[in-house]
Structures are given as structure tokens and as C-alpha cells.
C-alpha positions in Angstrom: 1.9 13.1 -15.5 -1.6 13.8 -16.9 -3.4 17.2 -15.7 -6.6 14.8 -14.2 -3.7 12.8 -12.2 -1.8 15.7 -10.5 -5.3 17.5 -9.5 -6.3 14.6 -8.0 -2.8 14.1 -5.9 -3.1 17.7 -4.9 -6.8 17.4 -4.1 -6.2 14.4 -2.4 -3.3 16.4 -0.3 -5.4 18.8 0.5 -8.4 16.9 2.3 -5.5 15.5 4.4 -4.7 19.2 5.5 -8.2 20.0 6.3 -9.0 16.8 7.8 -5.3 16.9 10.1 -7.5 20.2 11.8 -9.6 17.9 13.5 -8.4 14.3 13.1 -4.7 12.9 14.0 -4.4 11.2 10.2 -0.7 11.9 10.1 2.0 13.3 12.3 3.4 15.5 9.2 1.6 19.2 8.6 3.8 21.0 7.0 2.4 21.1 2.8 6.1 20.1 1.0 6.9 17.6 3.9 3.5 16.4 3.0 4.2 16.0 -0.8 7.9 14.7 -0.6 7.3 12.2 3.0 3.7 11.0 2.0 2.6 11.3 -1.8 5.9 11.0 -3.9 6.9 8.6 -1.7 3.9 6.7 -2.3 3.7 7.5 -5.9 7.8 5.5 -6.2 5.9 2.3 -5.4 3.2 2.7 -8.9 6.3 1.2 -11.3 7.1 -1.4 -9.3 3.9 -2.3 -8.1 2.8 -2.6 -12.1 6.0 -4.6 -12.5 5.4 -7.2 -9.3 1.8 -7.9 -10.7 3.1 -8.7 -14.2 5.7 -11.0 -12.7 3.6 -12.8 -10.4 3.4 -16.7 -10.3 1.2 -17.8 -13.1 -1.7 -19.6 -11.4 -2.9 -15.4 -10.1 -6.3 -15.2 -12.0 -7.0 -11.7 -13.6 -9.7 -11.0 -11.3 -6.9 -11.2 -8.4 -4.7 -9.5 -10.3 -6.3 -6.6 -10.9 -6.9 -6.0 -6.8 -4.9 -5.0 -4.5 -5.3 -4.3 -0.6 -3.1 -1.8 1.4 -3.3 -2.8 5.0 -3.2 -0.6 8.5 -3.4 1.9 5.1 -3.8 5.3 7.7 -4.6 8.2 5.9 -4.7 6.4 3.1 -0.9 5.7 2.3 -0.1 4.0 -0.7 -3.3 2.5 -1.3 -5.5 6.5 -2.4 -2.4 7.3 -4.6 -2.4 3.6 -6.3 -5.8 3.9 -6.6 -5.3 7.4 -8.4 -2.4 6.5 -11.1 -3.7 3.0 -12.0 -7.4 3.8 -12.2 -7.8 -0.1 -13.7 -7.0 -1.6 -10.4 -9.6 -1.9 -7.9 -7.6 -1.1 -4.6 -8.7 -1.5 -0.9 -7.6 0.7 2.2 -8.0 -1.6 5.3 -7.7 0.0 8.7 -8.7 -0.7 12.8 -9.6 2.9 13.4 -13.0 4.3 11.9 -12.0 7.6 11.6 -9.0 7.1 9.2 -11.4 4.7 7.2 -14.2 7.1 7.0 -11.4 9.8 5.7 -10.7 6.8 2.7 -14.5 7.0 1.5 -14.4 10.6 1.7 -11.4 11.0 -0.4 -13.1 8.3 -3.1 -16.1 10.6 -2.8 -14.5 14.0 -3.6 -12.0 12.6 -6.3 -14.2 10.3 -8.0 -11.9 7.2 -7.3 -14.6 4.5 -7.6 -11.9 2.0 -7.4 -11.2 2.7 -4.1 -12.6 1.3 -1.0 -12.0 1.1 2.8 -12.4 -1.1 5.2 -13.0 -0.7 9.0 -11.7 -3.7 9.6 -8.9 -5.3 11.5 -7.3 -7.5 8.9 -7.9 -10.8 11.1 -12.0 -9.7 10.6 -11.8 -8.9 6.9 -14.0 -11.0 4.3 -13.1 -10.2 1.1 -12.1 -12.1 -2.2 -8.4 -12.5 -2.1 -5.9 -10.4 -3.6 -3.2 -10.3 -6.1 -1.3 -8.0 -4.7 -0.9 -7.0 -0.4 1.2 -4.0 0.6 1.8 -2.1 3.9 3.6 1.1 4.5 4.6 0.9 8.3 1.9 -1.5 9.2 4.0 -4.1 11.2 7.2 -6.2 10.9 7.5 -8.2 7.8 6.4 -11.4 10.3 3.3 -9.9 11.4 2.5 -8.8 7.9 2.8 -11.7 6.2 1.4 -13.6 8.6 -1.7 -11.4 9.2 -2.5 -11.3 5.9 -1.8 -14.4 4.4 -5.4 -15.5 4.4 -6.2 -12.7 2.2 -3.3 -13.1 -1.0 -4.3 -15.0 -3.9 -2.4 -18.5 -5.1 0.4 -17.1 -7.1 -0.4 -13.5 -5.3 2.5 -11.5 -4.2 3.8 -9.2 -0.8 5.3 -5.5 -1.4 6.3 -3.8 1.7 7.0 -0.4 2.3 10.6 -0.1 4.6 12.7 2.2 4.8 16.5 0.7 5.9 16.9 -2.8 4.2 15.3 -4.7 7.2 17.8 -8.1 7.8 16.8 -8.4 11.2 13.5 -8.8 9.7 13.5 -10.9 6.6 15.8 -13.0 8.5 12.5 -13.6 11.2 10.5 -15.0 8.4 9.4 -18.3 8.3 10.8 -20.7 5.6 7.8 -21.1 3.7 7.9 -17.6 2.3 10.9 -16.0 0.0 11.8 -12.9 0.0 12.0 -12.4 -3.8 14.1 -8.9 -4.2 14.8 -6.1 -2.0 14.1 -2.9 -4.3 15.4 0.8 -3.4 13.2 2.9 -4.5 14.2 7.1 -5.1 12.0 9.6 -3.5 12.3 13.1 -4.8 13.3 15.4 -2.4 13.9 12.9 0.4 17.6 12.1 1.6 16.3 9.0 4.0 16.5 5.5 2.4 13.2 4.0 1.3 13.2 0.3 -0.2 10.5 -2.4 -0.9 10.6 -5.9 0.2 8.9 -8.5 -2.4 7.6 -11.5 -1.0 6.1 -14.9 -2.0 5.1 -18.1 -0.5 7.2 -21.0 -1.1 9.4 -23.7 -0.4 12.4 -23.2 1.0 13.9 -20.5 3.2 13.8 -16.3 2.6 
């Protein structure tokens, strides 16, 4: 991993430290929980992410394709470290509480991420070009997800959610219009707990 990129992870790390003094951006304080729970876990998605845009239906334009919005994104998790290892996507952090949005554009400020933006927004409120790519990490059930954010995924755009248990109970909630196109472990460094993604589509048929 390039010098530039693991500065910038560790910077980003740190402002979530310093800003944790004051603001409630995450539950976890301790510096290697921090790294294995938030960042590596975040930084497992980049591969398959790059993958899932690639393989996308074919009528996702380029401009869609190259954005992608992380929703109810928090302190900024995965959308900051997206935005960090794939400097050519433009990548927005959406999220109801101002505080956790105004720690996004300070974290774009410090690191230089001018790809990054945020959003205080709830999603039902947000008016933005659509995108090729939508992802959550603990945002809502896959239901809620898709359904909230359906407006905002371009034709032939795709769903990636962050779970950590394969969630049957869930997938099997969704409605028949949208597939669940591959359930994908995904290996954390340091971290025993499972983590998977759920890729999603709309479409005929039933998930």
C-alpha cells in the first residue's frame, strides 16, 4: 500500500480520536480496535467494490459509475476510506446528524480528499445525480436500504451492503423486484467476527 495512502488512513484515524473527545462519532476508542473494527474492515470492501462496478449491468453510464454514495455513513465508514484508496471515484457520505457530517468535510479538508463529500441529509431529502454504486455499513435492514435509496441508484447501478452474519431473515424480506446477486465473505485482518457483503440489483424475479 502506497506511503500517501497509509498516511492518509492513519491521519484519517486520528481526527476520529480527537474528534471521539468531544463528539459520540463511534462507540470504539481504543487505537488497534479502531484500526482492525473500523478502517481494515472498511478497507476489505475496496476489491470488491472495484469488482461490483465493473460488473454492473451495462446501461450504468461512466459518469454513474465513477460515484458512489455511502449512506447513514457515521464517522465516515466506508465511504472516507473509499474515497482514500480509489482517489478516481467521487464518493458521498450521507448522514441525519450534522455533527458526523461536519466531521466528513473536515476529514476531506485535512487529507486533501476532494472527492469526498457529505451530506446532511436524510436520504428521503437528498437531491443528487444518481449513483452507480450505494453501500451502507449498519445503516438499516437490507429492506429499508434498498428501499430508501432506490431513488438515488442509477439504471444498471448496483447495492453493496456491509453485514456481518449472512442475513436470511433479511434477504428473504426483500421484495421480488430486487436480486440478491452474491453474498461475499469478506476477511478482516485481526478480526475473528464474520463480516460479508450482500450485492443487490433490481430485477425481475424474486431475491
Amino acid at each position: 500500500m502506497a506511503t500517501r495512502i497509509v498516511d492518509q488512513l492513519l491521519g484519517y484515524q486520528a481526527l476520529i480520536s480527537r474528534w471521539n473527545r468531544v463528539y459520540n462519532l463511534t462507540a470504539v476508542r481504543d487505537p488497534e480496535e479502531m484500526l482492525t473494527q473500523h478502517l481494515l474492515d472498511s478497507v476489505s470492501v475496496v476489491a470488491p467494490l472495484a469488482r461490483g462496478l465493473t460488473e454492473a449491468a451495462s446501461p450504468l453510464d461512466a459518469s454513474a459509475a465513477r460515484r458512489v454514495l455511502d449512506v447513514g455513513s457515521g464517522a465516515g465508514l466506508p465511504g472516507v476510506v473509499i474515497a482514500i484508496l480509489r482517489p478516481d471515484l467521487t464518493v458521498c457520505c450521507v448522514d441525519a446528524v450534522a455533527k458526523k457530517a461536519s466531521f466528513i468535510r473536515q476529514v476531506a479538508t485535512e487529507l486533501g480528499l476532494r472527492n469526498l463529500q457529505a451530506e446532511h441529509r436524510r436520504i428521503e431529502d437528498l437531491q443528487l445525480p444518481p449513483f452507480g454504486l450505494v453501500t451502507s455499513r449498519a445503516f438499516a435492514s437490507l429492506l429499508d436500504f434498498v428501499t430508501l435509496t432506490r431513488p438515488h441508484l442509477a439504471a444498471g447501478g448496483v447495492w453493496m451492503a456491509m453485514k456481518g452474519r449472512v442475513p436470511d431473515d433479511e434477504m428473504a424480506l426483500l421484495p421480488p423486484d430486487v436480486q440478491v446477486t452474491r453474498v461475499e465473505p469478506l476477511a478482516v485482518p485481526g478480526l475473528a467476527a464474520q463480516r460479508c457483503l450482500v450485492w443487490m440489483a433490481p430485477g425481475e424475479g424474486a431475491a
